[in-house]
C-alpha positions as CSV (number, residue, x, y, z in Angstrom):
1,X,-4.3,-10.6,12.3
2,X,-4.6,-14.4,11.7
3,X,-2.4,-17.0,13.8
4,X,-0.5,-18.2,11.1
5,X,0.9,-14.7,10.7
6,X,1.7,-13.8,13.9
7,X,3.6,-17.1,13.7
8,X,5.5,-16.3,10.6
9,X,6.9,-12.9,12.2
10,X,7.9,-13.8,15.5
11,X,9.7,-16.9,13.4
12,X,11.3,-13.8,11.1
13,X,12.2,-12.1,14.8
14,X,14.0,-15.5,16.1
15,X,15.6,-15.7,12.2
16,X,17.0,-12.4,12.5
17,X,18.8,-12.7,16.2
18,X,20.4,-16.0,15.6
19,X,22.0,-14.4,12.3
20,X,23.0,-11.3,14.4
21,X,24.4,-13.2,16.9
22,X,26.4,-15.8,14.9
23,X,28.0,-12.1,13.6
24,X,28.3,-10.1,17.4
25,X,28.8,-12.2,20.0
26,X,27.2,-9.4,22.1
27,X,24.1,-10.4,23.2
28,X,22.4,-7.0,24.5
29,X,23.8,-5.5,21.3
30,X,22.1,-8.1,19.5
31,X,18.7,-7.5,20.6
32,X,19.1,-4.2,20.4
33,X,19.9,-4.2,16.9
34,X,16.4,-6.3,16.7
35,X,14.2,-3.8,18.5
36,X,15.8,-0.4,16.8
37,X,14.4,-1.9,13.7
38,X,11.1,-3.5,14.7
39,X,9.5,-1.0,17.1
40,X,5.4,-1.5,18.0
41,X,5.0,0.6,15.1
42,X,6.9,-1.2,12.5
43,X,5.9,-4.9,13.6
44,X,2.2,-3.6,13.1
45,X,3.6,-2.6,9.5
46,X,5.0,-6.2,8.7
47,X,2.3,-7.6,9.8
48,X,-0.4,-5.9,7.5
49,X,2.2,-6.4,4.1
50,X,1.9,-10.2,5.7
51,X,-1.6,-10.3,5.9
52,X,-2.3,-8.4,2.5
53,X,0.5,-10.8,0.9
54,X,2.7,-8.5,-0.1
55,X,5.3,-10.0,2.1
56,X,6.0,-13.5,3.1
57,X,8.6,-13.8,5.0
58,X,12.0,-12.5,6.1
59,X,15.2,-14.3,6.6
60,X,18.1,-11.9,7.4
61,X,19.6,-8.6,7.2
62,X,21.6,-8.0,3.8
63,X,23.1,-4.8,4.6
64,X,22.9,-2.5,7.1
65,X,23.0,1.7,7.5
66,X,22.6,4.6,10.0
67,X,19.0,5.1,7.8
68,X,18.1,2.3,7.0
69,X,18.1,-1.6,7.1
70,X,17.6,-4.0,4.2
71,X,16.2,-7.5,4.6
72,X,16.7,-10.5,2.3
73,X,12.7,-11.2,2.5
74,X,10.5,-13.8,0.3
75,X,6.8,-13.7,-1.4
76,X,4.4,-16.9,-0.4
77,X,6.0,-18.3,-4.2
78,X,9.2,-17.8,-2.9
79,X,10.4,-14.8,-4.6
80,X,13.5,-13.4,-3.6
81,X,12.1,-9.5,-2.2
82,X,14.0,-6.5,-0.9
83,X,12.7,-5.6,1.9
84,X,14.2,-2.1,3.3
85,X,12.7,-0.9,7.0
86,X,14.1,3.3,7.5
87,X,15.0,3.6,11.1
88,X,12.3,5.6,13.0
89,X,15.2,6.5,15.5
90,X,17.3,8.3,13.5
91,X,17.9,11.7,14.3
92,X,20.7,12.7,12.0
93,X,18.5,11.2,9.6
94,X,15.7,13.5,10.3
95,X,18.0,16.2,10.0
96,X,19.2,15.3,6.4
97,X,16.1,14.8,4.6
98,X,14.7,18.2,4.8
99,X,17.4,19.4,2.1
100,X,15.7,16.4,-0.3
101,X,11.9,17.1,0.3
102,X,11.2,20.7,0.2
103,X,11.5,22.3,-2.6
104,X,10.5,19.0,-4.5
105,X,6.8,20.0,-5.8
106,X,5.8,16.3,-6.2
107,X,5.8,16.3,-2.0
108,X,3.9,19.2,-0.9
109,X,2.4,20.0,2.8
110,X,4.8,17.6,4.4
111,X,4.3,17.5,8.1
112,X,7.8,17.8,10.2
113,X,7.2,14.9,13.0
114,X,9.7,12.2,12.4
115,X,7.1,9.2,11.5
116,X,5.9,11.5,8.6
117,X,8.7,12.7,7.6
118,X,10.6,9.2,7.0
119,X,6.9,7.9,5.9
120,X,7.2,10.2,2.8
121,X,10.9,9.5,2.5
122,X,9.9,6.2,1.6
123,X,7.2,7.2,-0.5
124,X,10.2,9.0,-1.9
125,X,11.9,6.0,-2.9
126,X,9.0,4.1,-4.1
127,X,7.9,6.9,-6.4
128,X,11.6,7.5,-7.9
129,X,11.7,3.7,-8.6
130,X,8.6,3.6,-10.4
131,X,9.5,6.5,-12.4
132,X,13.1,5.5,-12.7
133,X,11.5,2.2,-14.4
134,X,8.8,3.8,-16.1
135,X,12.0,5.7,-18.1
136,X,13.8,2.1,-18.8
137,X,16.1,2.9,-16.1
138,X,16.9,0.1,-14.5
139,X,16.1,0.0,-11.0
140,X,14.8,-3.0,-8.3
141,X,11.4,-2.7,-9.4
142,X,8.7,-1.1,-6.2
143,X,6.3,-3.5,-5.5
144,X,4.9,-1.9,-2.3
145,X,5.6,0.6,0.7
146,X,3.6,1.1,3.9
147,X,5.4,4.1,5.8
148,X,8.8,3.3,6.8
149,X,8.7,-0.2,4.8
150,X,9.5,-0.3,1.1
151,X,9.6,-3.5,-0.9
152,X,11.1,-4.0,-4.1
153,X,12.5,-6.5,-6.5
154,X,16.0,-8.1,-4.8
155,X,19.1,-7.7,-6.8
156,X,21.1,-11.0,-6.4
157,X,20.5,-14.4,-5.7
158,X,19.2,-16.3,-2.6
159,X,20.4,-13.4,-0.1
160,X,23.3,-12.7,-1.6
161,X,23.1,-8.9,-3.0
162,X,25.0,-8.7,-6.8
163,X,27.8,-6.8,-6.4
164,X,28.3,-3.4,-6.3
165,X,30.8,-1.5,-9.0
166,X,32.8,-0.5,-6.1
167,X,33.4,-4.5,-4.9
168,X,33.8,-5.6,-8.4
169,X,35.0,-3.7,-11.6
170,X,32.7,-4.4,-14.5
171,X,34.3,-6.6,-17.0
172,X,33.5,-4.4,-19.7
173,X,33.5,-0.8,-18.6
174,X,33.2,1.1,-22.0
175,X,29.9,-1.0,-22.5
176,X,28.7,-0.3,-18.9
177,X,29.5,3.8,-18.9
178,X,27.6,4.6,-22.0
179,X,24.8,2.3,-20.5
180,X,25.1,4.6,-17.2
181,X,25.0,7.8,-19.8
182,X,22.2,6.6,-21.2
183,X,20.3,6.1,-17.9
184,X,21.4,9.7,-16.7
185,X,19.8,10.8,-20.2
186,X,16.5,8.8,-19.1
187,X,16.3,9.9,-15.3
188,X,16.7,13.7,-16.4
189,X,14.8,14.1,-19.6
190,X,12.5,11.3,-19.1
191,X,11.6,10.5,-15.8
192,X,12.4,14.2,-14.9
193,X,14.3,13.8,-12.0
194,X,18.1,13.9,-10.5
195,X,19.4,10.5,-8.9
196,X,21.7,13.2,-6.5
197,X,24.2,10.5,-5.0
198,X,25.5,8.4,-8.4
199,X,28.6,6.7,-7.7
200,X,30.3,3.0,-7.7
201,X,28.8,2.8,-4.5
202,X,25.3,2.8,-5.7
203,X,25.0,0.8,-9.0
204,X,25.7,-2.7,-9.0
205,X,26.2,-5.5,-11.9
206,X,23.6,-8.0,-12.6
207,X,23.4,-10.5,-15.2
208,X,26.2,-8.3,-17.3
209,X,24.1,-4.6,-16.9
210,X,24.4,-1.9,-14.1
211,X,21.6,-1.4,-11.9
212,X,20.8,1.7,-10.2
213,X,19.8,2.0,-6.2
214,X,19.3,4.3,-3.4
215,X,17.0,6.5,-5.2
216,X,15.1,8.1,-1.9
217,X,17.2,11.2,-2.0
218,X,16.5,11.8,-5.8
219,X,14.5,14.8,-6.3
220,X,12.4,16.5,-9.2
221,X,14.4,18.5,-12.0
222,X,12.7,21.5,-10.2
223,X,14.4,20.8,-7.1
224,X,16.7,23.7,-6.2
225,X,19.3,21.8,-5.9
226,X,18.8,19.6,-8.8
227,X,21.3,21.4,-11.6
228,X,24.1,21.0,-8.4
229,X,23.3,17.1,-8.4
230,X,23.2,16.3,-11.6
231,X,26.6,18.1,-12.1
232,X,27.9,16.3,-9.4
233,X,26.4,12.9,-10.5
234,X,28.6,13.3,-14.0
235,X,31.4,14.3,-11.9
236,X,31.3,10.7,-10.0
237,X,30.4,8.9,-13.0
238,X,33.4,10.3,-14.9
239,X,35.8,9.9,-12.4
240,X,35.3,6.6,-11.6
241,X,35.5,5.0,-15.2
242,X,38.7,7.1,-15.4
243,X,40.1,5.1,-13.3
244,X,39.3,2.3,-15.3
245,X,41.2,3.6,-18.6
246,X,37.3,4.6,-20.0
247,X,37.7,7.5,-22.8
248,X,35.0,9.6,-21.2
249,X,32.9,12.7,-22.5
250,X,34.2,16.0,-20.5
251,X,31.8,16.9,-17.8
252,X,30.8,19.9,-19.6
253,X,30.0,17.8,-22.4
254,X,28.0,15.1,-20.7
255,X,26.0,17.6,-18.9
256,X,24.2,19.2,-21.9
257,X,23.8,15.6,-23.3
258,X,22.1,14.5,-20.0
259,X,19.9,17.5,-19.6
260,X,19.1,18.3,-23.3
261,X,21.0,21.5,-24.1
């Protein structure tokens, strides 16, 4: 590991507490906060996306869950890059991927320790980006992932995240929705899987079109559970541009549009 990068991260590590403690006050809680996220483990991550320059640096937390943490990170030319770490500490976590993995035949032999499990969940998520995009869905591209460390293309500008449709109602919501029914078309029939957790909460507006996130619990049309997912994705959809005076297809209807019947 070269100087200059052992520089640049503990830089990152000093970046990161100021900005958590300019928002909690609470010192211990702070660098707690810090060292949840980069254990040995996931330092020795960063640093090899460093080294390889897949990553250049990373200047603050842009939001923050019980799974996972997303960091407003940058590439040596000064790309904006998504950087999301999943939280090798979360148990409940553990406990809620099982459902999403087995059963899925693109992740076979998947060993049950926690590392490995939230190393393929993130394989998860870089796989259904990739195919998401492959299918003109669009998605933060994946530009690399290194077990519990996906990086992808950021969604906003200079740290700030573009909305989501839950912050800010699009300003033309008959034009968004039959975009949204034509990506639900594409995930299904062309990228053959189920996004599984489609709301307002998870597509934002950028540059006038929706964009599509949180894909790691998106599983194969095979899945099991997949017919259950998709029904309840066009339930969400619908009822959220209902709200919005949208005339929508019935959810009967927009299910055998999005799967082909």
């Amino acid at each position: 590991m070269s100087g200059k990068t052992q520089e640049r991260i503990a830089h990152t590590e000093r970046r990161i507490e100021r900005r958590d403690k300019m928002l909690n006050h609470d010192r211990s809680k702070e660098r707690a906060t810090v060292e949840e996220v980069f254990d040995q483990a996931t330092r020795m991550i960063v640093f090899d996306l460093m080294n390889n320059g897949k990553l250049y640096e990373l200047n603050g937390v842009v939001s923050s869950g019980k799974e996972a943490r997303v960091y407003w990170g940058t590439a040596k030319d000064g790309t904006d890059l998504a950087v999301k770490i999943y939280l090798t500490s979360s148990a409940e976590f553990k406990r809620g991927m099982h459902k999403y993995i087995e059963g899925d035949p693109r992740f076979k032999d998947v060993k049950h320790d926690t590392r490995s499990l939230i190393a393929v969940w993130a394989q998860k998520e870089f796989r259904n980006l990739g195919e998401a995009d492959a299918a003109k869905v669009r998605v933060p591209k994946p530009l690399a992932v290194k077990s519990n460390v996906v990086i992808m293309e950021f969604i906003g500008e200079k740290g700030v995240s573009a909305p989501s449709l839950k912050e800010r109602a699009p300003e033309h919501p008959e034009k968004v929705y039959k975009l949204i029914v034509t990506y639900l078309e594409r995930l299904y029939q062309k990228a053959k899987i189920v996004h599984g957790d489609l709301s307002e909460y998870n597509i934002m507006m950028w540059k006038g079109r929706p964009v599509v996130f949180d894909v790691s619990q998106s599983v194969s049309t095979q899945h099991p559970l997949a017919d259950f997912m998709v029904k309840r994705d066009i339930a969400n959809v619908n009822r959220f541009f209902k709200r919005l005076d949208v005339e929508v297809f019935s959810d009967e209807e927009l299910y055998k549009m999005v799967v082909g019947k």
